[in-house]
ZAMARGU-4260 file (C-alpha; in steps of 0.2 Angstrom, whole numbers, plus 5000, padded with zeros to 4 digits):
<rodrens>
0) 5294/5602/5271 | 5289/5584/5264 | 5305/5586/5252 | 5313/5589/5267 | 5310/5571/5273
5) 5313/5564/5254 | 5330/5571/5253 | 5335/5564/5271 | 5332/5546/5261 | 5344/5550/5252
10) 5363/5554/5251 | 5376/5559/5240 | 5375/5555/5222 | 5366/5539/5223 | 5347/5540/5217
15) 5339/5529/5230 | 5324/5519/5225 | 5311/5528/5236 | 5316/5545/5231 | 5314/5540/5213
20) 5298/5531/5216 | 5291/5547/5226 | 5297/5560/5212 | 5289/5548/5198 | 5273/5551/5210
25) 5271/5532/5213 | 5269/5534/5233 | 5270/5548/5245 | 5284/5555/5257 | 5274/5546/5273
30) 5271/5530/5262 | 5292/5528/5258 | 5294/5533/5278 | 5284/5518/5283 | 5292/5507/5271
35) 5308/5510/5277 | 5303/5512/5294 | 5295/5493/5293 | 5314/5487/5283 | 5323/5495/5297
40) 5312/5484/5309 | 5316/5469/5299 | 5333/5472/5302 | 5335/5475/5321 | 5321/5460/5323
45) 5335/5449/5311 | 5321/5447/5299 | 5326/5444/5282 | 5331/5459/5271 | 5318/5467/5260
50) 5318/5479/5248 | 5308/5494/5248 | 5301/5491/5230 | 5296/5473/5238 | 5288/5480/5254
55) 5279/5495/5246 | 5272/5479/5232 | 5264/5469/5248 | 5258/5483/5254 | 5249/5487/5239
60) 5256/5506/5236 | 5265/5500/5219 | 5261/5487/5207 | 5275/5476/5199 | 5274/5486/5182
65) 5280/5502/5192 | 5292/5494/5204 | 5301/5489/5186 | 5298/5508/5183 | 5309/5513/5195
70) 5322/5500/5195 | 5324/5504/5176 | 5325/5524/5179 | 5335/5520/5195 | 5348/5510/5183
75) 5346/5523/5171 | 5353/5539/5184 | 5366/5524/5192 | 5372/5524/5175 | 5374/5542/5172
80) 5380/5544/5188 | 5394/5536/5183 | 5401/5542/5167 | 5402/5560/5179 | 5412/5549/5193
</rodrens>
């Protein structure tokens, strides 16, 4: 079931941050529905976009190091991803 929610995250072929960050076992399925719950609020509230690497950081569930984690292995499957498209 909690893959179930992951994979709503996330469409198609792209390898969305939160997924990524959640396979690599850096946060949890409810921590990456709260982040994007609370970006989602930004929005309608027409609060400055964040990214979810940034509002899982100030909420203290990833450190910078693994932030950069993900953006690297997110860049890595973007990459992949494209030699296939």
């Amino acid at each position: 079931m909690e893959n179930d929610s992951i994979e709503n995250h996330s469409n198609g072929f792209s390898p969305k941050f939160g997924k990524i960050a959640v396979d690599m076992e850096f946060i949890t399925a409810e921590q990456l529905t709260e982040a994007l719950a609370e970006q989602a609020e930004d929005s309608l509230n027409n609060r400055p976009h964040r990214f979810i690497g940034k509002i899982l950081s100030e909420k203290g569930w990833m450190t910078n190091e693994q932030v950069n984690i993900v953006l690297l292995n997110f860049l890595r499957r973007l990459s992949s991803i494209g030699d296939y498209v």
